[in-house]
DSSP file (Angstrom, degrees, kcal/mol; ACC not computed):
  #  RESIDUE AA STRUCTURE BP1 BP2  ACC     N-H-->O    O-->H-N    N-H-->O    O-->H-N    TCO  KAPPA ALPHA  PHI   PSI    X-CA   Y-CA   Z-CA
    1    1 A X     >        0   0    0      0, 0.0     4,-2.4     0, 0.0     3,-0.4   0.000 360.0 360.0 360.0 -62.1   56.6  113.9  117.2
    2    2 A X  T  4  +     0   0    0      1,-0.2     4,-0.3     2,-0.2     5,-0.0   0.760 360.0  57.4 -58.2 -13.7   59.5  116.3  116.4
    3    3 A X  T  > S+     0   0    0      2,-0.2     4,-0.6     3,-0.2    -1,-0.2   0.737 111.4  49.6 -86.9 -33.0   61.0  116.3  119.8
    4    4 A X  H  > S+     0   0    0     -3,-0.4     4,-3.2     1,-0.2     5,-0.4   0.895 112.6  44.6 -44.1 -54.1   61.1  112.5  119.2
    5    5 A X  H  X S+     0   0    0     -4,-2.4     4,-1.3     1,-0.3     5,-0.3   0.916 112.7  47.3 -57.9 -24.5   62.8  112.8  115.8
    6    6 A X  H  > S+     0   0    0     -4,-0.3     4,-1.0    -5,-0.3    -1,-0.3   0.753 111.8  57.7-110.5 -10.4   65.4  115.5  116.9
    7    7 A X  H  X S+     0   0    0     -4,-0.6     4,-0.5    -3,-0.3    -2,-0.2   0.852 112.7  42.5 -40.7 -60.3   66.0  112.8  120.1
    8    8 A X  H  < S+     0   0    0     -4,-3.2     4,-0.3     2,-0.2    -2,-0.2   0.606 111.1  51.9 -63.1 -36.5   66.7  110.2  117.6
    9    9 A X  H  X S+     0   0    0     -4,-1.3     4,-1.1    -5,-0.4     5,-0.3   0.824 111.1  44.8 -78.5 -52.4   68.6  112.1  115.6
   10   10 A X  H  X S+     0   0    0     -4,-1.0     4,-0.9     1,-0.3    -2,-0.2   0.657 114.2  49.2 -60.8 -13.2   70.9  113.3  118.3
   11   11 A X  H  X S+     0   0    0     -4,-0.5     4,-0.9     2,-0.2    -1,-0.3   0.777 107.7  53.3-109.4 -36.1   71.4  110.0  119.8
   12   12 A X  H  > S+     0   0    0     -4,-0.3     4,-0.6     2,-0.2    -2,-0.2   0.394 110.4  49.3 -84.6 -15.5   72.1  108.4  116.6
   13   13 A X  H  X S+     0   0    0     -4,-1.1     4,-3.7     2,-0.2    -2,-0.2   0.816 112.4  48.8 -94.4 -41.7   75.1  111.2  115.9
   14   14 A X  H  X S+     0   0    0     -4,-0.9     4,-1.3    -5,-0.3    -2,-0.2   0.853 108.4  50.8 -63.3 -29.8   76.4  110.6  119.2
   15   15 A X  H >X S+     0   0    0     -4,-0.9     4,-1.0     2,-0.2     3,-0.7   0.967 119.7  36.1 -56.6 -52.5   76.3  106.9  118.6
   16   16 A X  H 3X S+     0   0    0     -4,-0.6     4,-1.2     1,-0.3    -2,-0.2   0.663 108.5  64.7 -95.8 -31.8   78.4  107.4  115.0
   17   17 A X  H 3< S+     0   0    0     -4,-3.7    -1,-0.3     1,-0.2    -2,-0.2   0.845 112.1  34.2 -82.5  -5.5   80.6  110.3  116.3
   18   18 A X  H << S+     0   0    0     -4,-1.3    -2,-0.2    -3,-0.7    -1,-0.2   0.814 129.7  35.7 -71.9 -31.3   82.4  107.8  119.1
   19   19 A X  H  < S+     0   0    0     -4,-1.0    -3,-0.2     1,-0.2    -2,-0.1   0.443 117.3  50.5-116.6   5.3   82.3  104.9  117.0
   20   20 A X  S  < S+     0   0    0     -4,-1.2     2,-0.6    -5,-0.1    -1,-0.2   0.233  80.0 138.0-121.6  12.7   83.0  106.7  113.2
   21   21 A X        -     0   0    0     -3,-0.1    -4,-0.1    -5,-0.1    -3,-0.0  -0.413  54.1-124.6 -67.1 121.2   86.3  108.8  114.4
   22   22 A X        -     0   0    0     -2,-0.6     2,-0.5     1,-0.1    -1,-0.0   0.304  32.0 -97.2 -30.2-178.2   89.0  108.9  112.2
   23   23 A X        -     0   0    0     21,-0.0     2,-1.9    20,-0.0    -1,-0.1  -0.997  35.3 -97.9-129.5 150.2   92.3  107.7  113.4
   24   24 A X        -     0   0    0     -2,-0.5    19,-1.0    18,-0.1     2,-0.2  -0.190  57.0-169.2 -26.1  50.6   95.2  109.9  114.6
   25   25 A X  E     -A   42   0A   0     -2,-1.9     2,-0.3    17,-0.2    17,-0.2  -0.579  19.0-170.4-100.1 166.4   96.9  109.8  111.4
   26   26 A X  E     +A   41   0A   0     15,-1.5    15,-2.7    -2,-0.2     2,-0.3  -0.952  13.0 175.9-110.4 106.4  100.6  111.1  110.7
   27   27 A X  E     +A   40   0A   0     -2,-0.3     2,-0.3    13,-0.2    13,-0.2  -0.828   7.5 165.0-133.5 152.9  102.1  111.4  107.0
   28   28 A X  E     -A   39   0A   0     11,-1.5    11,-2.3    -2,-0.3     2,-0.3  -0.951  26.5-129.9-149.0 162.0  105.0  112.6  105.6
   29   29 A X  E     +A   38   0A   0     -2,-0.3    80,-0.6     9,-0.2     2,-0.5  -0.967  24.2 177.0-134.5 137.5  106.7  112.4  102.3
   30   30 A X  E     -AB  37 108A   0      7,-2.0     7,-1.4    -2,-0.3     2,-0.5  -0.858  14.4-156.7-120.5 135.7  110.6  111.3  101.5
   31   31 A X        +     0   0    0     76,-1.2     2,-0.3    -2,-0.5    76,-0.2  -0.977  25.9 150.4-134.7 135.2  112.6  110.9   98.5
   32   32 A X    >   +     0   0    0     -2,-0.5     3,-1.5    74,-0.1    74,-0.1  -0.951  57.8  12.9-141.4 155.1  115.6  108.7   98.5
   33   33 A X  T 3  S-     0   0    0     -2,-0.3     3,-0.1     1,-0.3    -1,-0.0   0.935 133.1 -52.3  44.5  55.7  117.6  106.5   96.1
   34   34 A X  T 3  S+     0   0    0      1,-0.2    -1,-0.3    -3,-0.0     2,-0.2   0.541 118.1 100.6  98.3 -22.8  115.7  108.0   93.4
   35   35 A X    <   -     0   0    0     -3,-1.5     2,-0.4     2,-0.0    -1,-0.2  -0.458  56.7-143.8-123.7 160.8  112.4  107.4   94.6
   36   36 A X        +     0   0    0     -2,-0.2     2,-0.3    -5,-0.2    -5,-0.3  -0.921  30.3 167.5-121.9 166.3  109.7  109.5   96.4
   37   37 A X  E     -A   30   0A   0     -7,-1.4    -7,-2.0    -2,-0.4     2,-0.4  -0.873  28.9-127.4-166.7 138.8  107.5  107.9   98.9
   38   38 A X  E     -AC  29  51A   0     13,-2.0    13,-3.0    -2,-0.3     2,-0.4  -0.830  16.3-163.3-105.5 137.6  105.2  108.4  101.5
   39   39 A X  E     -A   28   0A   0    -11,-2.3   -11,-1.5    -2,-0.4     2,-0.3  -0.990  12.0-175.9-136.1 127.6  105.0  107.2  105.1
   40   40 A X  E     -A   27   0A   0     -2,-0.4     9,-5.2     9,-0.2     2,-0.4  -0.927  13.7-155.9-129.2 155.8  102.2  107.0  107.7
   41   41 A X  E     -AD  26  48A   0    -15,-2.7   -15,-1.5    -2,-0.3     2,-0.7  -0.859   9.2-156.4-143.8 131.9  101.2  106.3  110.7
   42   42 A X  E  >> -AD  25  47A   0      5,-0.5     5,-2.0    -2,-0.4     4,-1.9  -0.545   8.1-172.7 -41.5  92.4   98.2  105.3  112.5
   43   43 A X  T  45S+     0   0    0    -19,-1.0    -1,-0.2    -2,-0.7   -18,-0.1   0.829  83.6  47.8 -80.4 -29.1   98.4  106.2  116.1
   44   44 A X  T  45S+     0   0    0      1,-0.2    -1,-0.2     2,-0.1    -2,-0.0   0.874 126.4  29.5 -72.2 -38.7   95.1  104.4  117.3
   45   45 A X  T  45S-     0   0    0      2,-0.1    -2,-0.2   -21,-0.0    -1,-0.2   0.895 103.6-130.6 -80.9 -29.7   96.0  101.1  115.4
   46   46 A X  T  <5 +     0   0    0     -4,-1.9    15,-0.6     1,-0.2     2,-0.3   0.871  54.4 142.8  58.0  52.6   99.9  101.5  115.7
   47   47 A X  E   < -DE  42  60A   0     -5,-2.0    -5,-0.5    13,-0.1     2,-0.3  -0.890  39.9-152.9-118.4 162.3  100.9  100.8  111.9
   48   48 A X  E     -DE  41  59A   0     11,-1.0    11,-0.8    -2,-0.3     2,-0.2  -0.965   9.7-161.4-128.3 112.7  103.2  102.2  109.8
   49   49 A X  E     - E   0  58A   0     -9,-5.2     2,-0.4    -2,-0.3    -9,-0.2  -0.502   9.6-167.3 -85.8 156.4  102.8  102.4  105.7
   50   50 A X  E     + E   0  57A   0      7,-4.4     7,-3.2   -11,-0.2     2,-0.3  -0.974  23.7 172.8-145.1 118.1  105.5  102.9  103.2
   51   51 A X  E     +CE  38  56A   0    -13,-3.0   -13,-2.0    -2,-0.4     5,-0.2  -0.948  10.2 153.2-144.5 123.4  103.5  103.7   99.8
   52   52 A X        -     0   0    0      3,-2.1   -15,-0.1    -2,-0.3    -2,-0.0  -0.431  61.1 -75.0-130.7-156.6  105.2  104.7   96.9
   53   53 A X  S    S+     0   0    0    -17,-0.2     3,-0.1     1,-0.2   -16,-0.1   0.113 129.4  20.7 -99.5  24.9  103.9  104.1   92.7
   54   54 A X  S    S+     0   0    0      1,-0.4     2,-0.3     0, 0.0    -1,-0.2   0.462 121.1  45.4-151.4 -26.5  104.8  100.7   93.0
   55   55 A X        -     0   0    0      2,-0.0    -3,-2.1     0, 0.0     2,-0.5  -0.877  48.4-172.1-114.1 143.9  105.1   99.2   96.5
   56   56 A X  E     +E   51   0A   0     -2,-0.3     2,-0.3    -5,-0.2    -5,-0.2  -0.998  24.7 175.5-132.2 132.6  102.6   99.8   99.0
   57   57 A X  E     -E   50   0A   0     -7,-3.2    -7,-4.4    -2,-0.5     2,-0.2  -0.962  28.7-154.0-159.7 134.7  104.0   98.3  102.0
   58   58 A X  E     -E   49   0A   0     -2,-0.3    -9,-0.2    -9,-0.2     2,-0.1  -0.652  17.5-162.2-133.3  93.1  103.1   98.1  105.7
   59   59 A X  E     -E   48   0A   0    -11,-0.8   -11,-1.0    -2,-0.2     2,-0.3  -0.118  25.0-103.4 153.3 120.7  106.0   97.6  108.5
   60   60 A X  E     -EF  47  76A   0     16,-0.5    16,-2.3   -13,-0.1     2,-0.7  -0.640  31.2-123.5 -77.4 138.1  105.7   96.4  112.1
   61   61 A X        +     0   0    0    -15,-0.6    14,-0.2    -2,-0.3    -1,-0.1  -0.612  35.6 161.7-105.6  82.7  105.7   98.7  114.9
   62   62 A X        +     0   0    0     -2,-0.7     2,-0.2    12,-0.3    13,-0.2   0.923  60.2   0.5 -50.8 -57.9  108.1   98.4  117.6
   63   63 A X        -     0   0    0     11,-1.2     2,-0.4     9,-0.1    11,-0.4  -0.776  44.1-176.4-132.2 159.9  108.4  102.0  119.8
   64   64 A X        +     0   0    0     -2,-0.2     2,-0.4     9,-0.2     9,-0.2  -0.811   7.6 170.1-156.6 160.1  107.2  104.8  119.7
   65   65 A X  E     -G   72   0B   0      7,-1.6     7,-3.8    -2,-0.4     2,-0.4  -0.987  36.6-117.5-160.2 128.4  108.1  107.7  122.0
   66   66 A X  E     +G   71   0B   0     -2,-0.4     2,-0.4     5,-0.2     5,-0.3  -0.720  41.0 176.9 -86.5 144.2  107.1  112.0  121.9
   67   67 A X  E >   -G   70   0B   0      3,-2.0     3,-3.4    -2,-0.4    -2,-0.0  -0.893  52.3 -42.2-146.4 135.9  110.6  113.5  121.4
   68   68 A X  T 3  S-     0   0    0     -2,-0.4     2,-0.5     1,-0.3    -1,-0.0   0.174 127.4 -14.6  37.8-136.3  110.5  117.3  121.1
   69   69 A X  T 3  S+     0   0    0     -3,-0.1    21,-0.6     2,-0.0    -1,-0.3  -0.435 133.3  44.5-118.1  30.1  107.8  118.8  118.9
   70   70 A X  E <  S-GH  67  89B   0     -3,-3.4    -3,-2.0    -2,-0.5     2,-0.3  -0.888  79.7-105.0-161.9-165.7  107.0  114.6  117.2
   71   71 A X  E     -GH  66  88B   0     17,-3.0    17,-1.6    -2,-0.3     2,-0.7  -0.995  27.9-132.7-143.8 137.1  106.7  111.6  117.9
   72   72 A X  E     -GH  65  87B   0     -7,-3.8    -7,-1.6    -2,-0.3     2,-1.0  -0.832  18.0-167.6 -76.5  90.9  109.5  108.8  117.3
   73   73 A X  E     - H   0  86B   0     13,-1.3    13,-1.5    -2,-0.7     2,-0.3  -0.766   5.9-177.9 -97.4  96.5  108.6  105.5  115.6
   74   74 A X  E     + H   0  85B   0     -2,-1.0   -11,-1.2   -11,-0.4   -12,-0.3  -0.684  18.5 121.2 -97.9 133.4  111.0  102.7  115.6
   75   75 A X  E     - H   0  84B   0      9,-0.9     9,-0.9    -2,-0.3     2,-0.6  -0.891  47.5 -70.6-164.3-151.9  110.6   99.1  113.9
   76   76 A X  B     -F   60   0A   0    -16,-2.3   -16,-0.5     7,-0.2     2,-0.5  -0.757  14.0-161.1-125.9 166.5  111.3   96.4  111.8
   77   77 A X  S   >S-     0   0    0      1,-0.6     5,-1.8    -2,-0.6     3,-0.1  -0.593  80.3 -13.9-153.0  87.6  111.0   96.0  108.2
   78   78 A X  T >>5S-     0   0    0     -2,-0.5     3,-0.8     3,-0.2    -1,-0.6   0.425  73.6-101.0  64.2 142.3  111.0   92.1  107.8
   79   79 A X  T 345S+     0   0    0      1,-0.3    -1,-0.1    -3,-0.1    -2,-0.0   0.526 127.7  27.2 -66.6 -29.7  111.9   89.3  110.5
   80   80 A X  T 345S+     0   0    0     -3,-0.1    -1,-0.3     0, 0.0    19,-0.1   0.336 116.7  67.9-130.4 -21.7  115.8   89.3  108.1
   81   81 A X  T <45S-     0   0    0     -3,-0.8    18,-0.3    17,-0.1    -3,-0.2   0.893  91.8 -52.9 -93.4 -94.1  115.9   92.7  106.8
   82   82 A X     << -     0   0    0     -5,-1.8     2,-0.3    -4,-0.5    16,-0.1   0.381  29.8-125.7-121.7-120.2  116.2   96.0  108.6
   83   83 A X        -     0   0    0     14,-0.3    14,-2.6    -7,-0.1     2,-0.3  -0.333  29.7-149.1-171.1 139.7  115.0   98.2  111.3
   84   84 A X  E     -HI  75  96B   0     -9,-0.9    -9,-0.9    -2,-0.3    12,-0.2  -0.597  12.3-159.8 -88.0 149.7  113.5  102.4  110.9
   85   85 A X  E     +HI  74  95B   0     10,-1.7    10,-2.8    -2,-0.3     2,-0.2  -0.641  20.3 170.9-146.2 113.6  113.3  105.5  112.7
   86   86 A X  E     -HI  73  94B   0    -13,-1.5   -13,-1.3     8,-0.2     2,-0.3  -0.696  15.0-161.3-101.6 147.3  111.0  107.9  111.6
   87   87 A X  E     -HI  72  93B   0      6,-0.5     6,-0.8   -15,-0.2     2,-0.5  -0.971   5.9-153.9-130.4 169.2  110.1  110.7  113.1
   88   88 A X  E     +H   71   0B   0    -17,-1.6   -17,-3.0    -2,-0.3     2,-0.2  -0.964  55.1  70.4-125.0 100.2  106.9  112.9  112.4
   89   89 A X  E >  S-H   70   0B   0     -2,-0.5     3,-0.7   -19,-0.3   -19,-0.2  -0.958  91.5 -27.3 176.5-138.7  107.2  116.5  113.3
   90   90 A X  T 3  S+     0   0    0    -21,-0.6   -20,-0.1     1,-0.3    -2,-0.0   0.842 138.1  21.7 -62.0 -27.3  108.7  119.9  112.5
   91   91 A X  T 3  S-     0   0    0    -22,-0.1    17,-0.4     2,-0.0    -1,-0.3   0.524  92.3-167.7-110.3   3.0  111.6  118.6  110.9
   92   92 A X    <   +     0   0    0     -3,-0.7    16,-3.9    15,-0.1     2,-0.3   0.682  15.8 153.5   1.2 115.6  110.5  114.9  109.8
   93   93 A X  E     -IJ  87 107B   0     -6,-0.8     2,-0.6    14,-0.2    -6,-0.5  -1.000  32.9-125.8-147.7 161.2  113.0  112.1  108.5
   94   94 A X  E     -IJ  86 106B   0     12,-2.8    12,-0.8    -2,-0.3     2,-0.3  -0.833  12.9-166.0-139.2 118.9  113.6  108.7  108.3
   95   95 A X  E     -IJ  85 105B   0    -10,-2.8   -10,-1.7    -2,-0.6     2,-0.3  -0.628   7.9-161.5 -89.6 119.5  116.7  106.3  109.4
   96   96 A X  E     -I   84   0B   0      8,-2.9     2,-0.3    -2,-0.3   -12,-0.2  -0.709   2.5-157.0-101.4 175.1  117.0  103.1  108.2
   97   97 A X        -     0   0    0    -14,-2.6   -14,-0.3    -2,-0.3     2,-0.3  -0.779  14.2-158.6-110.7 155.6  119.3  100.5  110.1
   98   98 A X    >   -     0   0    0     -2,-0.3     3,-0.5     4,-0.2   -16,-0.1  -0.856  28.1-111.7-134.2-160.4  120.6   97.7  108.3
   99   99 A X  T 3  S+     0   0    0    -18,-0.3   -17,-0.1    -2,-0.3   -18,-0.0   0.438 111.5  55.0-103.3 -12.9  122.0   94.2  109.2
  100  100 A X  T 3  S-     0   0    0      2,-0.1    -1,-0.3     0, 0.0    -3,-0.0   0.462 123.4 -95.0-124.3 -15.6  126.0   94.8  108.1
  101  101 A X  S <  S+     0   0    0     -3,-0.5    -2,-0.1     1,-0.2     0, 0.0  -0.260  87.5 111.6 128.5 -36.1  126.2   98.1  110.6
  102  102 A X        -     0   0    0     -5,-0.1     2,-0.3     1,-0.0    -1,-0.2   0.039  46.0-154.9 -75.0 177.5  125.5  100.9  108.3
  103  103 A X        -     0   0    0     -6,-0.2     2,-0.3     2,-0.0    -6,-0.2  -0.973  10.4-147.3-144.9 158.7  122.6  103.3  107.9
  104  104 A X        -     0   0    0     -2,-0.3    -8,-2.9    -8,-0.2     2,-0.5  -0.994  13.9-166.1-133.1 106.3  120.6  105.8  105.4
  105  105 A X  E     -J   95   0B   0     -2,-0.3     2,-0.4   -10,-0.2   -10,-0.2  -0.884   5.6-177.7-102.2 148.6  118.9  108.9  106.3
  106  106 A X  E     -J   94   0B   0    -12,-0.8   -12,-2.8    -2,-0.5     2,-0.2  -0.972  24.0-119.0-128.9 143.9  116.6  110.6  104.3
  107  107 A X  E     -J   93   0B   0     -2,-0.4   -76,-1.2   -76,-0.2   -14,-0.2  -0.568  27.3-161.4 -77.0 150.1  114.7  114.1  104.9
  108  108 A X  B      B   30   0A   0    -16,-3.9   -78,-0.2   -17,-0.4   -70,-0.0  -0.607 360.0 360.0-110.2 171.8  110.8  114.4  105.0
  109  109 A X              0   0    0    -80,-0.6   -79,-0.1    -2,-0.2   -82,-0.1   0.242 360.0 360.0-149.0 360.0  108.7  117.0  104.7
């Protein structure tokens, strides 16, 4: 009976540790224009969040590409708005693009 049970048990962890794994995620925190914010990303799904104490925001995923000691995530932020580039590693910051030519970087940490 116990060599069942500890069968059962073991087969039932293996089941839950493939299917109950976290995802990859990557977070960093920025302040610009005042603001602080936090941005992740989800490597399994490929999202990127922008969550700050009032907007919690989630931004479609274009690129992404391992540069140096990170990984490079490029997208769009609304169909009309802007385009990012974050990257996630030692030194972590995030570019935005906008529609008129210019740009804003901010450091992460």
């Amino acid at each position: 009976m116990r060599t069942r049970t500890l069968l059962g048990i073991t087969m039932m962890a293996m089941a839950l540790s493939g299917r109950a794994a976290a995802p990859d995620l990557l977070k960093m925190v920025c302040k610009g224009n005042h603001i602080s914010y936090e941005i992740s990303y989800e490597k399994d799904s490929k999202r990127l969040f922008w969550n700050s104490d009032t907007v919690h925001s989630e931004y479609m995923v274009g690129r992404t590409k391992v540069e140096g000691d990170g990984l490079l995530v490029w997208g769009s932020i609304g169909p009309n708005s802007y385009d990012y580039l974050a990257f996630f590693g030692s030194k972590s910051w995030i570019k935005y693009f906008y529609a008129n030519g210019s740009s804003q970087q901010f450091a992460c940490h």
